[in-house]
N, CA and C atoms of all chains as a GROMACS GRO file, in nm:
protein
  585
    1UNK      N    1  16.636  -7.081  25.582
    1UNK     CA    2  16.760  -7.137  25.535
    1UNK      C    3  16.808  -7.246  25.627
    2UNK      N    4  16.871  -7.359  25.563
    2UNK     CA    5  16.948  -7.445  25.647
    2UNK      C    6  17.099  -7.483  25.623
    3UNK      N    7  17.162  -7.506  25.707
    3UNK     CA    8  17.272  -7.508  25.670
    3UNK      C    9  17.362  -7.665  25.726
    4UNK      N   10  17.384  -7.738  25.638
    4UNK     CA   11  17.423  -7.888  25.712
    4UNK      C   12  17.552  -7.944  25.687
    5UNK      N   13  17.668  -7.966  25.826
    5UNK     CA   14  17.768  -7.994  25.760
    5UNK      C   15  17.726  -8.175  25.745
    6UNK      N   16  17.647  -8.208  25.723
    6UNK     CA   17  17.662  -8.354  25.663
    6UNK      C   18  17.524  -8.357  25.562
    7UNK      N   19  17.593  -8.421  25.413
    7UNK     CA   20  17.442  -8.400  25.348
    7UNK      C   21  17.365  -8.468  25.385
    8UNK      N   22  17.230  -8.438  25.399
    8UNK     CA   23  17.133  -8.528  25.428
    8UNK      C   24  17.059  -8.636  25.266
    9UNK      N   25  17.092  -8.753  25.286
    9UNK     CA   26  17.054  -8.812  25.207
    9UNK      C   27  16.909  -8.798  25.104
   10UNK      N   28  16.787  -8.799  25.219
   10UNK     CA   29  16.688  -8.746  25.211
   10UNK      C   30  16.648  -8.604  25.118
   11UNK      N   31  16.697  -8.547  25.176
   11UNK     CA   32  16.698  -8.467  25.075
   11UNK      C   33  16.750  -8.406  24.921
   12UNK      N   34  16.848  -8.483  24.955
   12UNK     CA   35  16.900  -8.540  24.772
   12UNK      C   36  16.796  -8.587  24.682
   13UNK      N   37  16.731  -8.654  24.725
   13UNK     CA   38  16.634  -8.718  24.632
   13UNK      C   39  16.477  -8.736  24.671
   14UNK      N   40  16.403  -8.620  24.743
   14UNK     CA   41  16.274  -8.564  24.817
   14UNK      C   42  16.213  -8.574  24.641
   15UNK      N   43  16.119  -8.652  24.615
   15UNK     CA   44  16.010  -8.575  24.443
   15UNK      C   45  15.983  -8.431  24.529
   16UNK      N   46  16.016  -8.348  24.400
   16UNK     CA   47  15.961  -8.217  24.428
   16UNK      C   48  16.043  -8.139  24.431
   17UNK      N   49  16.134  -8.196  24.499
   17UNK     CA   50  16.260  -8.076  24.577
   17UNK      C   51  16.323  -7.975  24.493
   18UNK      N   52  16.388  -7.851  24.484
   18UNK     CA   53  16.450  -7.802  24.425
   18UNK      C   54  16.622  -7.900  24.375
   19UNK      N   55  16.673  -7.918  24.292
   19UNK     CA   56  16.780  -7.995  24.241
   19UNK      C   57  16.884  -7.888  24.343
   20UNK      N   58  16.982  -8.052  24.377
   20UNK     CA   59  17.103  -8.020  24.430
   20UNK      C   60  17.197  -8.011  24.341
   21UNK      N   61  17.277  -7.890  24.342
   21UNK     CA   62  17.408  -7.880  24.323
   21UNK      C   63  17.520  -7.910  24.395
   22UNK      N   64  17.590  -7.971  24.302
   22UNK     CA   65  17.717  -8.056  24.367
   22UNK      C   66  17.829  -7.916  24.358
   23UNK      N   67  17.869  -7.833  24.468
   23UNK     CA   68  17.920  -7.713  24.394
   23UNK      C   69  18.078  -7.774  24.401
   24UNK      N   70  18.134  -7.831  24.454
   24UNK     CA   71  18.265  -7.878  24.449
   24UNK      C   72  18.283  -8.036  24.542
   25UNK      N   73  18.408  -8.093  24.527
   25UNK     CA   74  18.410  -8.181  24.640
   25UNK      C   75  18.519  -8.122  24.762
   26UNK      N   76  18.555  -8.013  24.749
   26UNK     CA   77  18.672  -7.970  24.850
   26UNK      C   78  18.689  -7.844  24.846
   27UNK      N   79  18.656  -7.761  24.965
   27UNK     CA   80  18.721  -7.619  24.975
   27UNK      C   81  18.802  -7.608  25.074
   28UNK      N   82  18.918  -7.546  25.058
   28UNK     CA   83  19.027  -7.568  25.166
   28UNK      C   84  19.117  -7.451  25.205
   29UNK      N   85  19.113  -7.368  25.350
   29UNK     CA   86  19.172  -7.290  25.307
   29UNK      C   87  19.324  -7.305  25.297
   30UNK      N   88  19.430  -7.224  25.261
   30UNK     CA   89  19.550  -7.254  25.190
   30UNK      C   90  19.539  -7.374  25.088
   31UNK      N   91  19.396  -7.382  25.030
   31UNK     CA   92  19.439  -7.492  24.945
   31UNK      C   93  19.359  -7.423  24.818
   32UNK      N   94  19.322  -7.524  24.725
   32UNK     CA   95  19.224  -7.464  24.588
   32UNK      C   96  19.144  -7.567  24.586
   33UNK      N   97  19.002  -7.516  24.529
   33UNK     CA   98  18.861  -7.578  24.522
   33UNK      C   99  18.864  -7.703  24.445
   34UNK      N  100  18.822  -7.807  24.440
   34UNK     CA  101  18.834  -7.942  24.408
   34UNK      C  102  18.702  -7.958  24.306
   35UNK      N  103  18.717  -8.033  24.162
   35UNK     CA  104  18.574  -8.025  24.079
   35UNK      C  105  18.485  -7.912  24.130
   36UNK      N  106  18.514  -7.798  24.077
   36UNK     CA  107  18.408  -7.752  24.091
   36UNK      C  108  18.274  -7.755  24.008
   37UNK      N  109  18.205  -7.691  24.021
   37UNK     CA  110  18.026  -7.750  23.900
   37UNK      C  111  18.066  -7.626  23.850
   38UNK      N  112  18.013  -7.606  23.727
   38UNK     CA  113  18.012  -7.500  23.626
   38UNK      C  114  17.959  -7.365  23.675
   39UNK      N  115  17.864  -7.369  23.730
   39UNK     CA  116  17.857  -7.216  23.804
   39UNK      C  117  17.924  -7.189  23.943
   40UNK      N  118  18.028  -7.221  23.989
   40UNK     CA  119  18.068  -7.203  24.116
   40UNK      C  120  18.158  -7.118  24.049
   41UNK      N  121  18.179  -7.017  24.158
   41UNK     CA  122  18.283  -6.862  24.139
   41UNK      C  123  18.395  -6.944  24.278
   42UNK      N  124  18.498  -6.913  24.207
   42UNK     CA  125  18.570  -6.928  24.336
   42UNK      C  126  18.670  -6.813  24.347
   43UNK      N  127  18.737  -6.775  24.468
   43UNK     CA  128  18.813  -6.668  24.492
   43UNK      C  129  18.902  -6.668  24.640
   44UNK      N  130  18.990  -6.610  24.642
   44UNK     CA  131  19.032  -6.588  24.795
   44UNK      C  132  18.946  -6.514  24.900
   45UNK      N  133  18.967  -6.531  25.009
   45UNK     CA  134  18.910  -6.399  25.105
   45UNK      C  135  19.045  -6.320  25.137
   46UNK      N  136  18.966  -6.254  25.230
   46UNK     CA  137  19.094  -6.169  25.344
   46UNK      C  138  19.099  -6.227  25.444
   47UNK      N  139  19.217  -6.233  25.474
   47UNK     CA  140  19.340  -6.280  25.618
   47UNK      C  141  19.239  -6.172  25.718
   48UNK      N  142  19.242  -6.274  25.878
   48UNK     CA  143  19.228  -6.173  25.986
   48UNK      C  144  19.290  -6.245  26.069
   49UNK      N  145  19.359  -6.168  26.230
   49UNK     CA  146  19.397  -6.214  26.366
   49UNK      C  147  19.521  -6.324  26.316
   50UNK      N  148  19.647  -6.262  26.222
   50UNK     CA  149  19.727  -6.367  26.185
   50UNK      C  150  19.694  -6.485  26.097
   51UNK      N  151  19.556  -6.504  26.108
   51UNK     CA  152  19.512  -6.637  26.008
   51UNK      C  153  19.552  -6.581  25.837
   52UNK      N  154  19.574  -6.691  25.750
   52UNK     CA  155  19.513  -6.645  25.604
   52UNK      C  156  19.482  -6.734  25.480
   53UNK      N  157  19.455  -6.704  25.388
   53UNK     CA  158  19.466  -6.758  25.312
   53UNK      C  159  19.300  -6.836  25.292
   54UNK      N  160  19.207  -6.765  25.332
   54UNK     CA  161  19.063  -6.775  25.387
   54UNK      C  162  18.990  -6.855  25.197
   55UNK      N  163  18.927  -6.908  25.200
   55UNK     CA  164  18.894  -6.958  25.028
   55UNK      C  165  18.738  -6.935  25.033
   56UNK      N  166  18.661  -6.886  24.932
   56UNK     CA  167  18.540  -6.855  24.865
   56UNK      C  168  18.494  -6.935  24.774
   57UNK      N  169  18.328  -6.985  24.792
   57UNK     CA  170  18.307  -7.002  24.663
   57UNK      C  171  18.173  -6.938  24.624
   58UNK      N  172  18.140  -6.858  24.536
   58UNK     CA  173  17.980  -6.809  24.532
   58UNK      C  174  17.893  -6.858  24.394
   59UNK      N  175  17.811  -6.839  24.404
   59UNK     CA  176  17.678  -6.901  24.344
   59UNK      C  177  17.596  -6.786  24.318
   60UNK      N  178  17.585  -6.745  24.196
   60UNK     CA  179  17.504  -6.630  24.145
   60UNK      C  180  17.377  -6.675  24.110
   61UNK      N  181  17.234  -6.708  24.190
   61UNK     CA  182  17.091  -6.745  24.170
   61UNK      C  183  17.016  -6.590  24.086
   62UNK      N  184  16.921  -6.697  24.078
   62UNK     CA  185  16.830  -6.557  23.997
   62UNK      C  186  16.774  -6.513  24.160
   63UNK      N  187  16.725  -6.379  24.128
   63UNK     CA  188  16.695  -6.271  24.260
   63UNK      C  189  16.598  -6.359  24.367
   64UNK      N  190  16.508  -6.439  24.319
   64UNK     CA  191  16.424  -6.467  24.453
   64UNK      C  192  16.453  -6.604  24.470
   65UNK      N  193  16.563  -6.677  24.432
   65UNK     CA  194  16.617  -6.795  24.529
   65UNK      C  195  16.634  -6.759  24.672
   66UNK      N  196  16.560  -6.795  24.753
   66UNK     CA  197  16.565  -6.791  24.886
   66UNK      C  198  16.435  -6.799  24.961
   67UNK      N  199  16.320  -6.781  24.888
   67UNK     CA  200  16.199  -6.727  24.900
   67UNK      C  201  16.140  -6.885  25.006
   68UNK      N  202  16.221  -6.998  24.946
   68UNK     CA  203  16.137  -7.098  24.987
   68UNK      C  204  16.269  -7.181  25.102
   69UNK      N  205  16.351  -7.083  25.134
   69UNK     CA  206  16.451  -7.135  25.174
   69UNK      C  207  16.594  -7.181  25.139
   70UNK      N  208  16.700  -7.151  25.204
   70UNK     CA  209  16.825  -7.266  25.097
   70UNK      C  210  16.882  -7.337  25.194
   71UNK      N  211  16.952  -7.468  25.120
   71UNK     CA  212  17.037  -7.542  25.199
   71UNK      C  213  17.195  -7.530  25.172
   72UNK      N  214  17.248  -7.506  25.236
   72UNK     CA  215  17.412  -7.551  25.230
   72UNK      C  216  17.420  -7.684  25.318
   73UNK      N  217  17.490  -7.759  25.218
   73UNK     CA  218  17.545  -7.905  25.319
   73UNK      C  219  17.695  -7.913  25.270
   74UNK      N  220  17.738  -7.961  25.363
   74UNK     CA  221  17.886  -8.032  25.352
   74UNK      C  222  17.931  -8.141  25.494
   75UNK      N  223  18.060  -8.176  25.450
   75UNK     CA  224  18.126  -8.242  25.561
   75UNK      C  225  18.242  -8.163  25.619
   76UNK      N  226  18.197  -8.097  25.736
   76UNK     CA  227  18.330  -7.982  25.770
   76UNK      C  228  18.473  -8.045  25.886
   77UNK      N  229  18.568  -8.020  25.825
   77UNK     CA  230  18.694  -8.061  25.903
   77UNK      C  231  18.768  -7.951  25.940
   78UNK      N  232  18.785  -7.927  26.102
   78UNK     CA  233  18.852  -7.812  26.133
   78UNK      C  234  18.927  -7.901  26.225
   79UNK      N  235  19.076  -7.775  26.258
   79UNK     CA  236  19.129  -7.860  26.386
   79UNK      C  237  19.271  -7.709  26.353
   80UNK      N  238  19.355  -7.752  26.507
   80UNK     CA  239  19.431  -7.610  26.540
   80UNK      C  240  19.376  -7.490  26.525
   81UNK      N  241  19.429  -7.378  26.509
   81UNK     CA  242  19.383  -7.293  26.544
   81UNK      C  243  19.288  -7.210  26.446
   82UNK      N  244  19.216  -7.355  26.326
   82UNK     CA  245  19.044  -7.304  26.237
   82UNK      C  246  18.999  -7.215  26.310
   83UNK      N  247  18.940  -7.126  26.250
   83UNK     CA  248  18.825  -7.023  26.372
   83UNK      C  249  18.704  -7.058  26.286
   84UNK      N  250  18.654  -7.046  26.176
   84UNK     CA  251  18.537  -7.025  26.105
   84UNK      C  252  18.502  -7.081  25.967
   85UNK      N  253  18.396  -7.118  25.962
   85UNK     CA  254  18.323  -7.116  25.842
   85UNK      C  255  18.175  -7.097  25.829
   86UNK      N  256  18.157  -6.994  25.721
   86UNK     CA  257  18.049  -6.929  25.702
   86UNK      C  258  17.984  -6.959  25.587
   87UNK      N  259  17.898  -6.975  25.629
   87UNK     CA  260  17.724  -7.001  25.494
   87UNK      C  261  17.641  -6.857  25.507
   88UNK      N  262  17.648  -6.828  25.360
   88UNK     CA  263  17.548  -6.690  25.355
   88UNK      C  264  17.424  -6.754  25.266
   89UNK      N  265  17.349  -6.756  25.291
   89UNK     CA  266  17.241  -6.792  25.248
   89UNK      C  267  17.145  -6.661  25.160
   90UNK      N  268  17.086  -6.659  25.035
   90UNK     CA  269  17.014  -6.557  25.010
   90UNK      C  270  16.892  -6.593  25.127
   91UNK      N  271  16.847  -6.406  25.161
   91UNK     CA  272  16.717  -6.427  25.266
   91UNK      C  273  16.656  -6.264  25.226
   92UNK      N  274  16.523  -6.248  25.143
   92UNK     CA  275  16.451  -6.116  25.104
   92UNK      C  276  16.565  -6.082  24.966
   93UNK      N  277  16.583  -5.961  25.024
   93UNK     CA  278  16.680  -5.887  24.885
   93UNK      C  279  16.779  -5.890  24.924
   94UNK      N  280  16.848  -5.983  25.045
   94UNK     CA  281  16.970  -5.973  25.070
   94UNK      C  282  17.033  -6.128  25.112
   95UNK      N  283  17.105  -6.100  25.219
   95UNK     CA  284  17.158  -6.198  25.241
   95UNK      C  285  17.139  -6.250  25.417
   96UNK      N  286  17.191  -6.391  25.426
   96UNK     CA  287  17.173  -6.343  25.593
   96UNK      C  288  17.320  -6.494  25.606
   97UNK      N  289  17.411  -6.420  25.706
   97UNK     CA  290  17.512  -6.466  25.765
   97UNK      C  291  17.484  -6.585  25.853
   98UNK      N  292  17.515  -6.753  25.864
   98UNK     CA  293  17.554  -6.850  25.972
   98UNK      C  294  17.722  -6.871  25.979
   99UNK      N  295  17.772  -6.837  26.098
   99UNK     CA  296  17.906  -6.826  26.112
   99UNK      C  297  17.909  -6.943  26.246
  100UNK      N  298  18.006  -7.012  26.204
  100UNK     CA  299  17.996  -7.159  26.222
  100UNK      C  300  18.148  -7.188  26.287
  101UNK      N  301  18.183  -7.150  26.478
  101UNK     CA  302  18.280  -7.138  26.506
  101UNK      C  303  18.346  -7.257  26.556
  102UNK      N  304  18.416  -7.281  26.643
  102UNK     CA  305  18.450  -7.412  26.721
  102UNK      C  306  18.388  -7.443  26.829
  103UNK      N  307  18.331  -7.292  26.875
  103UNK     CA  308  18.254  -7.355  26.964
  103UNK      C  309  18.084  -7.291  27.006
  104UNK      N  310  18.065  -7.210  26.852
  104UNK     CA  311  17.968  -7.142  26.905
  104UNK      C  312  17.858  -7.139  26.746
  105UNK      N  313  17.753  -7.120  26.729
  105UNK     CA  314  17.728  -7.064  26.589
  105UNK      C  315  17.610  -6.961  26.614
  106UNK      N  316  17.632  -6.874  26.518
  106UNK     CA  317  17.555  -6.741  26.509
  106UNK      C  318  17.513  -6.707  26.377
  107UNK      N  319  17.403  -6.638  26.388
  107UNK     CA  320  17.337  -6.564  26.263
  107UNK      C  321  17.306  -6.427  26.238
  108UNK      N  322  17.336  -6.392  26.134
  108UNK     CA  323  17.352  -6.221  26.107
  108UNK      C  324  17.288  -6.184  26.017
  109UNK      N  325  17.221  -6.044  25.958
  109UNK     CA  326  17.196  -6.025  25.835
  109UNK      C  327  17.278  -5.872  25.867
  110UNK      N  328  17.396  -5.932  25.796
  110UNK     CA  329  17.525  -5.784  25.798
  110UNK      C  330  17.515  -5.698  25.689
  111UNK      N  331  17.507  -5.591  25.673
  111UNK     CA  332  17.549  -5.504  25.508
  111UNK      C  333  17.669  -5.483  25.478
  112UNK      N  334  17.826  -5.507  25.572
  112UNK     CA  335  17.902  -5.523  25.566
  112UNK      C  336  17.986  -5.627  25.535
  113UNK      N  337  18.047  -5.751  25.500
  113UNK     CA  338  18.136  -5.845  25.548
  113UNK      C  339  18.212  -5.828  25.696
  114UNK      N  340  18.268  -5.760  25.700
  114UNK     CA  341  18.345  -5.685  25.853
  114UNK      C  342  18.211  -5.718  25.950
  115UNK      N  343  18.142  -5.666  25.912
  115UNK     CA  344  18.007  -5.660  26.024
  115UNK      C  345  17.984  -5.823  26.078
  116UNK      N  346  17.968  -5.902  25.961
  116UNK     CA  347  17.965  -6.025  25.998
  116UNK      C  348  18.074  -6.135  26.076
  117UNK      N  349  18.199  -6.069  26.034
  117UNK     CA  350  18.316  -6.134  26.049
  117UNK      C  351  18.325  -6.108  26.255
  118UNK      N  352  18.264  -5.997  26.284
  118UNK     CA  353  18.264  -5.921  26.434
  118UNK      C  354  18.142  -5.992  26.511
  119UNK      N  355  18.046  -6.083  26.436
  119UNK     CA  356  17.932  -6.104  26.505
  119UNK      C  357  17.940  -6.145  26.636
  120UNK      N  358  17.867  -6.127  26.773
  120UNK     CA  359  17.887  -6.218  26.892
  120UNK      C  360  17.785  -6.282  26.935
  121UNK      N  361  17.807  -6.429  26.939
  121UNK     CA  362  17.739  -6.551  26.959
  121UNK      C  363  17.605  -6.487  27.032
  122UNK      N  364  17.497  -6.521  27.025
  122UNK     CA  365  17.406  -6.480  27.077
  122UNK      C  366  17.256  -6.646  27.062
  123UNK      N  367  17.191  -6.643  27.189
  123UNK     CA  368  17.081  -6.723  27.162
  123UNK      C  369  16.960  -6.674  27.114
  124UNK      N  370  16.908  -6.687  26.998
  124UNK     CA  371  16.764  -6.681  26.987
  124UNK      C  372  16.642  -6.798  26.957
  125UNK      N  373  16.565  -6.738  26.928
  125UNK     CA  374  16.460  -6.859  26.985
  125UNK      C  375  16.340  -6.892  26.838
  126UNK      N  376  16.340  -6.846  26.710
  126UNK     CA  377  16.244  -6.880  26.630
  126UNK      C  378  16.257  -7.010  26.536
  127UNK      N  379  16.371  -7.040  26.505
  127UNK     CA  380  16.423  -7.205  26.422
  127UNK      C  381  16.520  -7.263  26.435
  128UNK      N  382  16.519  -7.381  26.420
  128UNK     CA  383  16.607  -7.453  26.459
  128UNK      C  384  16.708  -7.542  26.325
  129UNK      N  385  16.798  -7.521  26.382
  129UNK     CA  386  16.879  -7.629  26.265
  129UNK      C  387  16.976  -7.721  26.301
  130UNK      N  388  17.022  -7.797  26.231
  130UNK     CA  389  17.052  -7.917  26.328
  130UNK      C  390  17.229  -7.945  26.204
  131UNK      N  391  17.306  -7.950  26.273
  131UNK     CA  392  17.461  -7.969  26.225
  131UNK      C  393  17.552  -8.084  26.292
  132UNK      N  394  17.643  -8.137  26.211
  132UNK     CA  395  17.683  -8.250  26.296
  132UNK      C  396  17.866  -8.210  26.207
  133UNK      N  397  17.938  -8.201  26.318
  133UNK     CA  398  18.072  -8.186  26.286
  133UNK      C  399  18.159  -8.240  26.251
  134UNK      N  400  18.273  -8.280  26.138
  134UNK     CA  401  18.374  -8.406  26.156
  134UNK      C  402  18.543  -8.321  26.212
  135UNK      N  403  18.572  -8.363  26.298
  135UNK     CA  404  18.710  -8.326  26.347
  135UNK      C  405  18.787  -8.407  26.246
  136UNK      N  406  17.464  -8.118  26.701
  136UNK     CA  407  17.416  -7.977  26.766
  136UNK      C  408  17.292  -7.874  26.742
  137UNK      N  409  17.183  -7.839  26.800
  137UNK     CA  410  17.086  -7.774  26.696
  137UNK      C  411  17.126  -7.592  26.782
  138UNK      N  412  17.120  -7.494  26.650
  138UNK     CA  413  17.146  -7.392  26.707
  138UNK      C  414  16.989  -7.322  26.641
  139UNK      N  415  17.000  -7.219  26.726
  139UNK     CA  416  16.838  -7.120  26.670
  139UNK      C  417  16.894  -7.051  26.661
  140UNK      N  418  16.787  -6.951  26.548
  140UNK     CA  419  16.859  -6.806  26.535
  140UNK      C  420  16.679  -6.761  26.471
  141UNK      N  421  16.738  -6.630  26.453
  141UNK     CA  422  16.602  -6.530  26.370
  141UNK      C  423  16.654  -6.458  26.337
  142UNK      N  424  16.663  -6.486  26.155
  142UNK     CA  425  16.668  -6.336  26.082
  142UNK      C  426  16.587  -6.229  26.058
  143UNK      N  427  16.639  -6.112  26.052
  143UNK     CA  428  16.513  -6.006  26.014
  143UNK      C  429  16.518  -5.991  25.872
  144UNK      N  430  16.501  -5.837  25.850
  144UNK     CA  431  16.492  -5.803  25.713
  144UNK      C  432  16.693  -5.796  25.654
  145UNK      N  433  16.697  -5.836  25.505
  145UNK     CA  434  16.819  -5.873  25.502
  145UNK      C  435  16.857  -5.769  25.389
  146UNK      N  436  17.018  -5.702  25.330
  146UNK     CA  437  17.002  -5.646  25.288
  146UNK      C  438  17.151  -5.702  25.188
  147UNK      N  439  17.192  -5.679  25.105
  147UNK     CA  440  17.284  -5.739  24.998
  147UNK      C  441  17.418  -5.695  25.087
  148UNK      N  442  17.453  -5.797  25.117
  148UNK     CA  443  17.616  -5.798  25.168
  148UNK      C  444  17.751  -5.726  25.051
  149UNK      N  445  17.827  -5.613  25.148
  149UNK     CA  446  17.896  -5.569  25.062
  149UNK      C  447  18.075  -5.642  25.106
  150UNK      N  448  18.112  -5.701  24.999
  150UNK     CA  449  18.211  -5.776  25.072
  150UNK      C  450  18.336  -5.703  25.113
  151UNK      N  451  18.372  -5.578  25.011
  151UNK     CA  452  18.463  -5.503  25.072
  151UNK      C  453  18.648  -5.563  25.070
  152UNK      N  454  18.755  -5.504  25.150
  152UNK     CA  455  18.872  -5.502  25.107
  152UNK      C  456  18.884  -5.674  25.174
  153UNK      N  457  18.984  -5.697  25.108
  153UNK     CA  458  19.063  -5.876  25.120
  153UNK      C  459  19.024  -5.958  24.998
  154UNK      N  460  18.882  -5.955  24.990
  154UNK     CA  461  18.810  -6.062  24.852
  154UNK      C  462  18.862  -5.950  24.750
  155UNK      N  463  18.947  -6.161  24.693
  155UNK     CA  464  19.035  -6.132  24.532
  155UNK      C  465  18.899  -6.139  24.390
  156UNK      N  466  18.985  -6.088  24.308
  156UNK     CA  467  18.931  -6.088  24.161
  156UNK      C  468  18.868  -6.261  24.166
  157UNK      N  469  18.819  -6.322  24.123
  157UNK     CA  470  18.666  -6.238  24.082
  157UNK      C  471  18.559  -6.186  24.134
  158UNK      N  472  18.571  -6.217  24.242
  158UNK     CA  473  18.466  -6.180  24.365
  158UNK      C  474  18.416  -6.038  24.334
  159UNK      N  475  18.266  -6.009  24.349
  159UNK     CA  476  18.222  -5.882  24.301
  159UNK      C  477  18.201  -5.810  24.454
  160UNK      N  478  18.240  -5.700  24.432
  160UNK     CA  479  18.229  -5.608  24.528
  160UNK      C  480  18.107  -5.598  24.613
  161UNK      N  481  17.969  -5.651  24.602
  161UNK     CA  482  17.896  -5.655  24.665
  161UNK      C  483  17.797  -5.788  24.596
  162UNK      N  484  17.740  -5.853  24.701
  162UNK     CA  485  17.633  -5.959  24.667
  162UNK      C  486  17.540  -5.898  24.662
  163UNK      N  487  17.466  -5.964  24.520
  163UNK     CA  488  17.388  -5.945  24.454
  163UNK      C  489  17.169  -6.047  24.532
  164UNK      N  490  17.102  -6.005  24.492
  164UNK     CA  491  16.982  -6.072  24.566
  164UNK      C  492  17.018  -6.183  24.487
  165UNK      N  493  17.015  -6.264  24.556
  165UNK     CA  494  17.008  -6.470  24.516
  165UNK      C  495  17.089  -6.486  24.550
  166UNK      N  496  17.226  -6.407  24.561
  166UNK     CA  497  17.370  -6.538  24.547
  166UNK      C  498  17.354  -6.581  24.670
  167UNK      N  499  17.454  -6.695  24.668
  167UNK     CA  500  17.490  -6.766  24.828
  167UNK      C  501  17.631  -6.785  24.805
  168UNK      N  502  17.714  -6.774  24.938
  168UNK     CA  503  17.833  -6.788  24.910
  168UNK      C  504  17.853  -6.895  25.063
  169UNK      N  505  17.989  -6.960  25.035
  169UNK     CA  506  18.031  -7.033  25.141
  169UNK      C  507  18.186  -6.949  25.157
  170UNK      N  508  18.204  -6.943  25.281
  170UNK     CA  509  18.389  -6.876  25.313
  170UNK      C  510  18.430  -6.984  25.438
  171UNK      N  511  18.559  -7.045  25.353
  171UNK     CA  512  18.611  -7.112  25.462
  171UNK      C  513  18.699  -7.047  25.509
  172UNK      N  514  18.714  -7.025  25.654
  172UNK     CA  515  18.778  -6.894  25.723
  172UNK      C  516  18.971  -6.890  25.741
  173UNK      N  517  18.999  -6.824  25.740
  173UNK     CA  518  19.157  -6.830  25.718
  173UNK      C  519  19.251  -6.894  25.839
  174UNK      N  520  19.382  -6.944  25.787
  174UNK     CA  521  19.371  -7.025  25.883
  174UNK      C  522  19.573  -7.049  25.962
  175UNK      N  523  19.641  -7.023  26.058
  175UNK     CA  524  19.724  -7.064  26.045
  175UNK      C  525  19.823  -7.200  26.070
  176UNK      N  526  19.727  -7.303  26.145
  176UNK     CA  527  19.760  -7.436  26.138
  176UNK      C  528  19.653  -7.511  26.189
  177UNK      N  529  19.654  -7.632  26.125
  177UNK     CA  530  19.551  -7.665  26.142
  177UNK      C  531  19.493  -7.706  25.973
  178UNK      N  532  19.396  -7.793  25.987
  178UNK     CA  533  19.286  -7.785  25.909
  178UNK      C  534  19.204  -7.708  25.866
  179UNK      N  535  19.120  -7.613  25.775
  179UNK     CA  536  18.969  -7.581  25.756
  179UNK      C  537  18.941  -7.602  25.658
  180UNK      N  538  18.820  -7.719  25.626
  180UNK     CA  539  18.742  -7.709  25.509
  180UNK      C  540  18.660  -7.788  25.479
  181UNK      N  541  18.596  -7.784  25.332
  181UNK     CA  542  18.444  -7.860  25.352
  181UNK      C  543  18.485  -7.947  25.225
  182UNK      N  544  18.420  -8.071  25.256
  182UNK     CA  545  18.404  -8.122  25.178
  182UNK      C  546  18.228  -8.163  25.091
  183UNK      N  547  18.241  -8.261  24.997
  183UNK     CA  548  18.130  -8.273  24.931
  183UNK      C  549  18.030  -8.190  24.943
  184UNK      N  550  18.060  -8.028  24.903
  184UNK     CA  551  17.974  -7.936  24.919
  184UNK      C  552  17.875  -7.971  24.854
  185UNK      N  553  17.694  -7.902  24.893
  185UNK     CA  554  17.597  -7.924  24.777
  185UNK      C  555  17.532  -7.779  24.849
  186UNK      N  556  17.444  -7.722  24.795
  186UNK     CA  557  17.352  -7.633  24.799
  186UNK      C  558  17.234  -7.680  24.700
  187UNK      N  559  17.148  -7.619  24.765
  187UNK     CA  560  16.976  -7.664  24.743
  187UNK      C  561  16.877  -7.499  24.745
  188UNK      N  562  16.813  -7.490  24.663
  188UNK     CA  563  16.720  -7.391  24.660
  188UNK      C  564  16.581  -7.441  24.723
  189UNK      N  565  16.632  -7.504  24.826
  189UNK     CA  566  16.510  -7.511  24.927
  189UNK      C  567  16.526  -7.569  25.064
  190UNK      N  568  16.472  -7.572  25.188
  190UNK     CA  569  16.472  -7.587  25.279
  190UNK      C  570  16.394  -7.651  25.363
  191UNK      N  571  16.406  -7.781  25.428
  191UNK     CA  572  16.292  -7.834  25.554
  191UNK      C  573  16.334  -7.793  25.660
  192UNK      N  574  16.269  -7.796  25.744
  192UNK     CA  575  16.253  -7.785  25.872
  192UNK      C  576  16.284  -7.853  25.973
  193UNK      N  577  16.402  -7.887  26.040
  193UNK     CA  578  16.424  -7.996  26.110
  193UNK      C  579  16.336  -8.020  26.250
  194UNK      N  580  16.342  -8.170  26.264
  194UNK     CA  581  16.228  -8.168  26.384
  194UNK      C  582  16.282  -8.114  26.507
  195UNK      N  583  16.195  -8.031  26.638
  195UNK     CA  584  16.212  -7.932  26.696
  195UNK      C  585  16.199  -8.019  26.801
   0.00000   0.00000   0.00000
């Protein structure tokens, strides 16, 4: 899985590639999802540590989307006291967590939400992915 | 920034209490979801989202 807050051009238009979905132009939290594409689910989350008003959007694939990898891209804007944004990527029969902090990012494969929301930053060493931030 | 990580074996995320209607009580094999995290001042969010059912490899 990759996860990019800037789309990569390139891969928009690779012959071959699996087709990009445009799933919205704006998710915001305290705000509401902007054009969304016809299969995007959108929803609230849950409030934590005083924050709230957390925003969702999910994507129901057939079972073995993931097999060859997925991408999430966007352009991410955080600032005051943002803590997070998370890309779950399908990975096997489940899922696997990139939690994407201000100053740290980590990966999980949680059976919980809670589980993921608790993750602590940790280095490992098998792939690499490459993110570029907009303040 | 490039970060590493390694997933293992993965198992369907159950999302549990806070996620509103419509959100299904547990993810299903395929979905992908994005959560922009809650917030009390400040900015959070994404723009020109896209998702892709596939993945390269960035150079190492």
């Amino acid at each position: 899985m990759a996860s990019r807050a800037t789309p990569g051009p390139s891969s928009l238009s690779r012959p071959g590639a699996a087709p990009v979905v445009k799933v919205a132009s704006e998710l915001q939290a305290k705000g509401t999802i902007k054009n969304p594409a016809p299969e995007a689910i959108a929803f609230n989350g849950p409030d934590g540590d005083g924050r709230r008003a957390s925003r969702c959007v999910l994507l129901k694939n057939e079972p073995d989307t993931g097999k060859n990898g997925t991408t999430w891209a966007f352009t991410y804007v955080r600032g005051g006291a943002a803590e997070v944004v998370q890309m779950v990527h399908p990975h096997g029969r489940g899922q696997v967590v990139i939690n994407l902090r201000k100053s740290d990012v980590s990966i999980a494969t949680p059976s919980t939400w809670s589980q993921a929301a608790r993750v602590i930053p940790r280095r490992s060493r098998s792939c690499a992915r490459r993110r570029r931030f907009s303040r | 920034m490039v970060a590493t990580g390694r997933a293992g074996t993965a198992s369907p995320v159950e999302l549990g209490v806070g996620f509103a209607d419509p959100a299904p009580p547990k993810l299903a094999p395929g979905n992908a979801l994005l959560f922009v995290g809650p917030i009390d001042s400040g900015p959070n969010l994404c723009r020109d989202i896209t998702f892709q059912a596939s993945a390269s490899e960035p150079p190492h």
